[in-house]
C-alpha positions as CSV (number, residue, x, y, z in Angstrom):
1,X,82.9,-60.2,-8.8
2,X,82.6,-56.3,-9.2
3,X,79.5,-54.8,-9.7
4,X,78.0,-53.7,-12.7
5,X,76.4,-50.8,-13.3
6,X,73.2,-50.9,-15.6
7,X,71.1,-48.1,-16.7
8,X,67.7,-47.5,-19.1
9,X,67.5,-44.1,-20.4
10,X,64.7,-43.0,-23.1
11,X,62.0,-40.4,-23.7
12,X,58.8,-40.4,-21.8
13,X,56.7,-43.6,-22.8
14,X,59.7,-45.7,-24.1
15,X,58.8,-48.3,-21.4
16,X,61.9,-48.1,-19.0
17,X,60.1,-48.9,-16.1
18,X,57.8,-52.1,-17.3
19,X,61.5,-53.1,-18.9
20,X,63.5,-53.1,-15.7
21,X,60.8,-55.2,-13.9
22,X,61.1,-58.1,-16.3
23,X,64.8,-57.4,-16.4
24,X,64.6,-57.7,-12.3
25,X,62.6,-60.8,-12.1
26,X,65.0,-62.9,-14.8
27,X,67.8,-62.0,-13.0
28,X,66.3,-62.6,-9.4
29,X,65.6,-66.6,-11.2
30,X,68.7,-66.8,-12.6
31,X,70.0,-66.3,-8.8
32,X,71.6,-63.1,-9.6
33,X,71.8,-60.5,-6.7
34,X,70.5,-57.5,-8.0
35,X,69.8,-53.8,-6.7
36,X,66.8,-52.1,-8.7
37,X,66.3,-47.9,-8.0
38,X,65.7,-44.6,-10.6
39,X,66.3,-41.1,-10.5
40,X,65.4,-39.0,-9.5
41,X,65.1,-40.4,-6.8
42,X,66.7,-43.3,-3.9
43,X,66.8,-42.3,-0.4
44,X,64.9,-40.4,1.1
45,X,66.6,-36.9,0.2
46,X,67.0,-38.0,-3.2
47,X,63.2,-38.7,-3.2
48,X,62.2,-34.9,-1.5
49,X,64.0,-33.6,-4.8
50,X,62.6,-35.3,-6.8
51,X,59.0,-34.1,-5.3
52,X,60.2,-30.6,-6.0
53,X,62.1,-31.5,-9.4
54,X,58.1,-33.0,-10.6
55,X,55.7,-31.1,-9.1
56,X,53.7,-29.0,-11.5
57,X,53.3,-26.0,-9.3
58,X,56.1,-25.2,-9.7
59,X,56.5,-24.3,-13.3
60,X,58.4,-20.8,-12.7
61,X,61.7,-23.3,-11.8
62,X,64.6,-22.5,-14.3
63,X,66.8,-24.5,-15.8
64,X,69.9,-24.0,-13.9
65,X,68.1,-24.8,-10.4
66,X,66.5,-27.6,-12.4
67,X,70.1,-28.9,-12.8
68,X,71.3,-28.4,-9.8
69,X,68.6,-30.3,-8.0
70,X,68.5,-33.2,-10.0
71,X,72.6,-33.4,-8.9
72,X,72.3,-32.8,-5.6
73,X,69.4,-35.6,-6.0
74,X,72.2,-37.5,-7.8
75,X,75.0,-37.0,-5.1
76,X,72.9,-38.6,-2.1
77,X,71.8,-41.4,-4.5
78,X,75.3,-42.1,-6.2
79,X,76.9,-42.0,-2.9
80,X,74.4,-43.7,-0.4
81,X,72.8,-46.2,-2.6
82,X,74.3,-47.0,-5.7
83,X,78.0,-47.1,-4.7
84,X,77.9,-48.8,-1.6
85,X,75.6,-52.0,-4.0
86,X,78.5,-51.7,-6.1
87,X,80.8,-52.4,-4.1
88,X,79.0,-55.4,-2.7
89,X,79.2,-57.4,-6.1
90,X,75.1,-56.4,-7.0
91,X,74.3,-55.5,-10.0
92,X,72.6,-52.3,-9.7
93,X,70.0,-51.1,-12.7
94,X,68.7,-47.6,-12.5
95,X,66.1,-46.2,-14.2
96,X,67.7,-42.9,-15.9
97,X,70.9,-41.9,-14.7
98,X,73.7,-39.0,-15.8
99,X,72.8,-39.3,-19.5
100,X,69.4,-38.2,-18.4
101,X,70.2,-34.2,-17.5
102,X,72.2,-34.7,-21.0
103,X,69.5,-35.0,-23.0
104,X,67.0,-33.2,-20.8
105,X,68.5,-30.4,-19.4
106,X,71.1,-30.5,-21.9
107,X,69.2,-31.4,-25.6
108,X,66.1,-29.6,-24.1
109,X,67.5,-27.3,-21.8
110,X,69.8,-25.6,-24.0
111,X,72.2,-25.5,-21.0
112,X,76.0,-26.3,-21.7
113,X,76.9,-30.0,-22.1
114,X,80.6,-28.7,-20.9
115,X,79.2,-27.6,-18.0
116,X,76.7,-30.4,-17.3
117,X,80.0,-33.0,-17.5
118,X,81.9,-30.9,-15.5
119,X,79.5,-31.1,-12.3
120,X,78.3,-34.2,-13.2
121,X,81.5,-36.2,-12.5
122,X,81.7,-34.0,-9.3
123,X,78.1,-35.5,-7.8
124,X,78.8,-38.8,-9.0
125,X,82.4,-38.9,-8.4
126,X,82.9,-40.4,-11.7
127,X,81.2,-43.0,-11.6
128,X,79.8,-44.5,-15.1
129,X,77.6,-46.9,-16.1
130,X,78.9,-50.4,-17.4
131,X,75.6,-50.6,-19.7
132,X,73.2,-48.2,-20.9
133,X,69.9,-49.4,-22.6
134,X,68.5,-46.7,-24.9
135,X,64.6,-47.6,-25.7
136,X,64.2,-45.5,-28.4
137,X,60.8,-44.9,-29.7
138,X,59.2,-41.8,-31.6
139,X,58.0,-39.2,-29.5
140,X,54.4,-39.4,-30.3
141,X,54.7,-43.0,-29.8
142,X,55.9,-42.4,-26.2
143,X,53.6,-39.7,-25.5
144,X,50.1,-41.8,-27.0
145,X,51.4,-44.6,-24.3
146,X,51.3,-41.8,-21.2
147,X,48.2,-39.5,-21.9
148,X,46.4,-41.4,-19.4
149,X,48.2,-40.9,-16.3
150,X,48.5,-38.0,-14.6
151,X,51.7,-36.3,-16.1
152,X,54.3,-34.5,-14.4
153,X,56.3,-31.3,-14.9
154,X,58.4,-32.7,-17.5
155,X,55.9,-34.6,-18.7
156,X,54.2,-31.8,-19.6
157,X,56.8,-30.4,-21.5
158,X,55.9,-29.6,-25.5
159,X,56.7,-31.9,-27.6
160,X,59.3,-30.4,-29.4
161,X,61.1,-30.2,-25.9
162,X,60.7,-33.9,-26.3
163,X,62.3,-34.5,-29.7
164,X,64.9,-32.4,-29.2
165,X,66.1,-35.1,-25.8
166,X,65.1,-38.1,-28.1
167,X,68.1,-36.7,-30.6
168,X,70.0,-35.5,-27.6
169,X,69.7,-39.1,-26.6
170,X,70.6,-40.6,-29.7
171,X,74.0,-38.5,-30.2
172,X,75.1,-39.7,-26.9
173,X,74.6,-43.2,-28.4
174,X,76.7,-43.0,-31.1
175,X,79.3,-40.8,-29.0
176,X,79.2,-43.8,-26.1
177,X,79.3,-46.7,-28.5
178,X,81.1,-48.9,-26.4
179,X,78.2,-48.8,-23.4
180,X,75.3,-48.0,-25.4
181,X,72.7,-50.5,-26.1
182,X,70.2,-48.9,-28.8
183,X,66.4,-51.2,-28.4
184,X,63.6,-50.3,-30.8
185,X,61.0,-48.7,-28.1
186,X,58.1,-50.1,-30.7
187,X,58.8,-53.6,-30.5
188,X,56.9,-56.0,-28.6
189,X,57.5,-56.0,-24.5
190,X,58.1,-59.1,-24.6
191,X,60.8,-58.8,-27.5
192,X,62.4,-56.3,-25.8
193,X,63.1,-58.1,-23.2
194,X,64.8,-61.1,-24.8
195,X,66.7,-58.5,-26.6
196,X,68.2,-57.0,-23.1
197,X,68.6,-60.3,-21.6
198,X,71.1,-61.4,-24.9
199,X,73.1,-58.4,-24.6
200,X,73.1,-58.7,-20.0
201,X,73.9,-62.2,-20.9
202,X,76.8,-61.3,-23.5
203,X,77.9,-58.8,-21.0
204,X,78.3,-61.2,-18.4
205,X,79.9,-63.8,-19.7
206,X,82.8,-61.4,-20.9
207,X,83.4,-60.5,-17.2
């Protein structure tokens, strides 16, 4: 069997990460082989950018370099990690993916979607995801569920930054119908997750 490619996109707070665990540890019982990682983010260059991409300090970064880093991040990860799990038959779930510099440095970046695309497919060599879970939950909602961690540069963003991703993020839905999986971020964790494991299971069974 070929791999499949899973990702979880969302706005800060939508509850990607506590998501992909559950999703992890059904799939590890159901005796599925299955390779869990984020971005940014991977190996260990992808994780020094992502140090830089995060850190707080360093608030005078613009967009553009913003951009590039998280691709160059997205290059080493695509091509070291995620790829070569592929291509073992894993199914390989990654917490935010291409869709993420879309919304983010596209929806609240203001930078060129054309141009995002464009070097996009060239760090990822076009590789796509199979499935992409959107947890979509209002902004405040997601931002109530963070306040008390320490937050990081994006984090920190305003929070019309972070509505204009969340509709960045639900335009790509309805342009990528045929991967996108739209959850209702405000549901019960544990609802959620039956709700992901129907559609994985649907998935699956069409392969």
């Amino acid at each position: 069997m070929k791999g499949v490619f899973i990702t979880f996109e969302g706005v800060e707070g939508s509850g990607k990460s506590s998501q992909i665990k559950l999703l992890e540890q059904y799939l590890h019982e159901q005796g599925i082989d299955c390779f869990v990682t984020r971005e940014p983010g991977g190996p260990p260059i992808s994780e020094a950018i992502r140090k830089l991409l995060l850190d707080v300090n360093n608030a005078e970064m613009v967009a553009e370099t913003e951009l590039l880093l998280y691709l160059a991040s997205r290059a080493q990860h695509t091509a070291q990690w995620i790829i070569p799990a592929l291509e073992q038959g894993k199914i390989v779930i990654c917490d935010r993916y291409t869709d993420s510099s879309l919304a983010y440095q596209g929806g609240g970046r203001k930078l060129s979607a054309n141009v995002i695309n464009t070097l996009t497919s060239f760090a990822t060599r076009n590789l796509k995801p199979d499935i992409t879970f959107l947890l979509d939950v209002d902004v405040e909602i997601g931002q109530k569920r963070i306040r008390n961690r320490k937050l990081d540069r994006l984090e920190e963003e305003s929070l019309n930054f972070h509505k204009q991703v969340r509709q960045e993020y639900l335009k790509l839905a309805k342009r990528h119908q045929d991967r996108y999986i739209i959850i209702d971020g405000s549901l019960g964790m544990k609802e959620i997750h039956e709700l992901i494991v129907l559609h994985m299971t649907s998935y699956l069974r069409s392969l």
